[in-house]
Backbone as numpy.savetxt, mean C-alpha at the origin, in Angstrom:
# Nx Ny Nz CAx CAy CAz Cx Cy Cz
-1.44 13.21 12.02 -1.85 11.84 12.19 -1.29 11.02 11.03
-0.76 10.34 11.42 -0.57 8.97 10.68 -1.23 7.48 10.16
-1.05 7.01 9.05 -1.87 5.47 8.73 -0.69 4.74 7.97
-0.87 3.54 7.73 -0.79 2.79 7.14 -1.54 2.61 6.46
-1.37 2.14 4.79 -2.08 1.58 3.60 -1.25 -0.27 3.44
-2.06 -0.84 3.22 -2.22 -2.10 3.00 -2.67 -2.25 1.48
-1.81 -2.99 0.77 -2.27 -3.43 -1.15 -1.58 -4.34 -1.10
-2.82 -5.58 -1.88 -2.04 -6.89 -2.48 -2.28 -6.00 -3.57
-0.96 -7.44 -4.51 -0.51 -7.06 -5.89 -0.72 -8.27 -6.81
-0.37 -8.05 -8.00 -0.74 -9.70 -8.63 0.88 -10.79 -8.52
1.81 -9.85 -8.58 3.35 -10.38 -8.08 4.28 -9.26 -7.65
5.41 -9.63 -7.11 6.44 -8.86 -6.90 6.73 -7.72 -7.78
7.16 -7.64 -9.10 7.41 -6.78 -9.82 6.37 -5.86 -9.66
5.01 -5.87 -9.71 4.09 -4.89 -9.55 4.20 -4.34 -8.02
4.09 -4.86 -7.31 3.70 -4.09 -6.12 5.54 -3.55 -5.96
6.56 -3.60 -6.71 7.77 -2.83 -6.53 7.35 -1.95 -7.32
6.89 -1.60 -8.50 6.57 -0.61 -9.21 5.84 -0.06 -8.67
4.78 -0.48 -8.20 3.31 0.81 -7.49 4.06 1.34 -6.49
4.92 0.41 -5.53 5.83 1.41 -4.12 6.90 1.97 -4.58
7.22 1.95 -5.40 8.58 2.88 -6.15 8.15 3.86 -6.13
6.54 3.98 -7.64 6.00 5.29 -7.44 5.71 6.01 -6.43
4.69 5.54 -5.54 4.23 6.30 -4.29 4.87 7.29 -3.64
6.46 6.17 -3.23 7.79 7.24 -2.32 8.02 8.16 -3.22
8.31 8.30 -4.94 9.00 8.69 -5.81 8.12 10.09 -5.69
6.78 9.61 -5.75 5.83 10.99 -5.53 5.67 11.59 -4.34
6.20 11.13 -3.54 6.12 11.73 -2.28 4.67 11.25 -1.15
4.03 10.58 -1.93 2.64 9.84 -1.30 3.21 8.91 -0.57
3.87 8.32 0.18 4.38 7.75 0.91 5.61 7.68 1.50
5.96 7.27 2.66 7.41 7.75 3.17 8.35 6.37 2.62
7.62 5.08 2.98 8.34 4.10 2.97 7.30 2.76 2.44
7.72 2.03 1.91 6.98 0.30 1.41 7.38 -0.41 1.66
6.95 -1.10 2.31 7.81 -2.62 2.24 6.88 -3.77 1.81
7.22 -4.43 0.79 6.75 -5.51 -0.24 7.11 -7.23 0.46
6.40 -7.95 0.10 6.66 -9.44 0.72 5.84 -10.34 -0.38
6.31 -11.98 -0.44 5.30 -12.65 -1.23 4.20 -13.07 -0.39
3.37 -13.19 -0.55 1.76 -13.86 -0.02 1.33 -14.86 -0.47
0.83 -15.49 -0.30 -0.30 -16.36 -0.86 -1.85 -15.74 -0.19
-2.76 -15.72 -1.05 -4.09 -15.51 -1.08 -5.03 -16.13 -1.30
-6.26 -16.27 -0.44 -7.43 -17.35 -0.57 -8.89 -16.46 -0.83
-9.37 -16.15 -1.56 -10.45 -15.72 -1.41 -11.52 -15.94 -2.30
-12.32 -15.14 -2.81 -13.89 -15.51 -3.25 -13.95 -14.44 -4.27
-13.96 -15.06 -5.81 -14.00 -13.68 -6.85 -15.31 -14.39 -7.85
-15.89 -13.78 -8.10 -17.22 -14.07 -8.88 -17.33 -15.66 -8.42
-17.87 -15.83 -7.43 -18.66 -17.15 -6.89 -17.51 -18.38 -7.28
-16.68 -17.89 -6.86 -15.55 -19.28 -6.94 -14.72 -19.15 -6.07
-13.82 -20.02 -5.33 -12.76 -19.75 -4.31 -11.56 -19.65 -5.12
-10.62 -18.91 -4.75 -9.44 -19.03 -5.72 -8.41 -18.60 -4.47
-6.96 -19.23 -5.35 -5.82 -19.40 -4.31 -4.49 -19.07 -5.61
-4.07 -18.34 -5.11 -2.94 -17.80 -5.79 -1.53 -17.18 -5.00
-0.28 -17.13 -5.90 0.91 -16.30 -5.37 0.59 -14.77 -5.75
0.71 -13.59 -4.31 0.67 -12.07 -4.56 1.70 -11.62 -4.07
1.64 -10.65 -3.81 2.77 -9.50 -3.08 1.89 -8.50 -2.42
2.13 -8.55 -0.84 1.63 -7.68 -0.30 2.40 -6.83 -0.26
2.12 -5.27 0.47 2.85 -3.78 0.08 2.24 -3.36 1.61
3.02 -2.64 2.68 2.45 -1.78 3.40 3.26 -0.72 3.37
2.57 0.45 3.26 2.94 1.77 3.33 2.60 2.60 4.49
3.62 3.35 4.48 3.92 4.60 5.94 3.18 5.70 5.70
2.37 6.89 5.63 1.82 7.82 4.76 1.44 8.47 6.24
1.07 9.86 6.06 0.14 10.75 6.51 -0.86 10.56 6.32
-2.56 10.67 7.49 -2.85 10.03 6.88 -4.13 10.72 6.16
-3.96 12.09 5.85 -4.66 13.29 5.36 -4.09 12.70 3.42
-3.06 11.97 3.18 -2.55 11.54 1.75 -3.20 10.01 1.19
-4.02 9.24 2.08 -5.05 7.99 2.34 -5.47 8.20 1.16
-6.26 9.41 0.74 -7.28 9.40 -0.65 -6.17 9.15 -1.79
-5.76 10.26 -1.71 -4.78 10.14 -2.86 -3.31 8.80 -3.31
-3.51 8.52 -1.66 -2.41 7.21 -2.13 -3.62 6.13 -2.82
-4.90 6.01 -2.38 -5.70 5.26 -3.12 -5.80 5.17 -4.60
-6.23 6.60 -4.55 -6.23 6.90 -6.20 -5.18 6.88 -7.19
-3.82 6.96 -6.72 -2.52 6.38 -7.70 -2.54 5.13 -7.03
-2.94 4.39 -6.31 -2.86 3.22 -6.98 -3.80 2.27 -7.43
-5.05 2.70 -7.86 -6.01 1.86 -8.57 -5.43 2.39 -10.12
-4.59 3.83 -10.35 -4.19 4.14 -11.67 -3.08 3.01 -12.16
-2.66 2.75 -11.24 -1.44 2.09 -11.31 -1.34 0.17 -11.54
-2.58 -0.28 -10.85 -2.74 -1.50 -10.79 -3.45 -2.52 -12.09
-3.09 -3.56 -12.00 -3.79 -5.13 -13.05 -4.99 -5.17 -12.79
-5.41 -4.68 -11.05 -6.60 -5.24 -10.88 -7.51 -4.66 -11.09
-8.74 -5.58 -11.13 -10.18 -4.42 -11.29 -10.96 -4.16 -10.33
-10.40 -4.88 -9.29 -10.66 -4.45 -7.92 -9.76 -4.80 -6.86
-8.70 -3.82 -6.90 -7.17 -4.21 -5.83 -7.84 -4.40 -4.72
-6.83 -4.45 -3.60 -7.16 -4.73 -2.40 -6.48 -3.60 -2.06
-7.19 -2.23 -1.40 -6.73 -1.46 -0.91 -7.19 -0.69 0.36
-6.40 -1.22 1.61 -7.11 -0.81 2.94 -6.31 0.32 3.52
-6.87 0.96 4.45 -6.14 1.56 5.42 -6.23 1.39 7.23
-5.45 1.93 8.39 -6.06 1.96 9.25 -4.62 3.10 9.99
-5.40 3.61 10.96 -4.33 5.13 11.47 -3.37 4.09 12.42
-2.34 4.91 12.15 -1.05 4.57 13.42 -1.90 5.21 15.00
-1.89 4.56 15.99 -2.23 4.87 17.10 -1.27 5.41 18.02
0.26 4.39 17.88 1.69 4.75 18.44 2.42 4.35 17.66
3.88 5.09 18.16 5.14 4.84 16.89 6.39 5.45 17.78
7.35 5.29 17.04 8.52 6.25 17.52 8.43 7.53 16.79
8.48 8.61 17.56 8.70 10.02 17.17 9.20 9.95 16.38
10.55 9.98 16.61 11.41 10.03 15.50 10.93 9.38 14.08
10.52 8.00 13.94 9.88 7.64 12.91 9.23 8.88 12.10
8.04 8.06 13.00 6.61 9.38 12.84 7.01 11.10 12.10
8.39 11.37 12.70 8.57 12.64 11.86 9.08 12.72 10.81
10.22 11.77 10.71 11.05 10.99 9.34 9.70 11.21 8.24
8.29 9.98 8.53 7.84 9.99 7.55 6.43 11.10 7.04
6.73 12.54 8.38 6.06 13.69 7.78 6.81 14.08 6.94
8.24 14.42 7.44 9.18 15.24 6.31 9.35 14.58 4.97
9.21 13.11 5.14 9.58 12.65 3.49 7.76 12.35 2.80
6.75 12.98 3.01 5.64 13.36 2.35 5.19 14.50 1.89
4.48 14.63 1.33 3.90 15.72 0.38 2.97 16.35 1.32
């Protein structure tokens, strides 16, 4: 089985460094990084800022552990780090990113 992981970042350079590592470790097959903008609610205030979102390809038995390198890895003190399972895909994909995981 397969998932996707979902992480904002505080900018580009970080969320290229946290997905560098991931693939580099084998916790992920593939990242792909984008800029964002973000609206949300942090200690009773609204705030709006530039991020970098990150979605990752993973197995999804590697979910814990892609979590845990990247709260090691992150600015924040509380990243944004979700998951949810692939339901369908291309085979071929799907096997690409068993063989390039741990």
């Amino acid at each position: 089985m397969f998932s996707v992981v979902y992480i904002s970042s505080r900018d580009m350079d970080e969320a290229r460094r946290i997905a560098g590592t991931l693939v580099r470790e084998k916790l992920v097959a593939c990242a792909n990084c984008w800029p964002i903008v973000s609206v949300f609610s942090w200690e009773g205030a609204i705030e709006e800022g530039s991020e970098a979102a990150t979605i990752c390809k993973t197995r999804t038995g590697l979910v814990p552990d892609v979590i845990r390198r990247v709260k090691e890895l992150h600015s924040y003190e509380v990243p944004c780090i979700t998951s949810w399972k692939i339901d369908e895909g291309s085979a071929d994909y799907l096997s690409w990113v068993q063989k390039e995981t741990r």
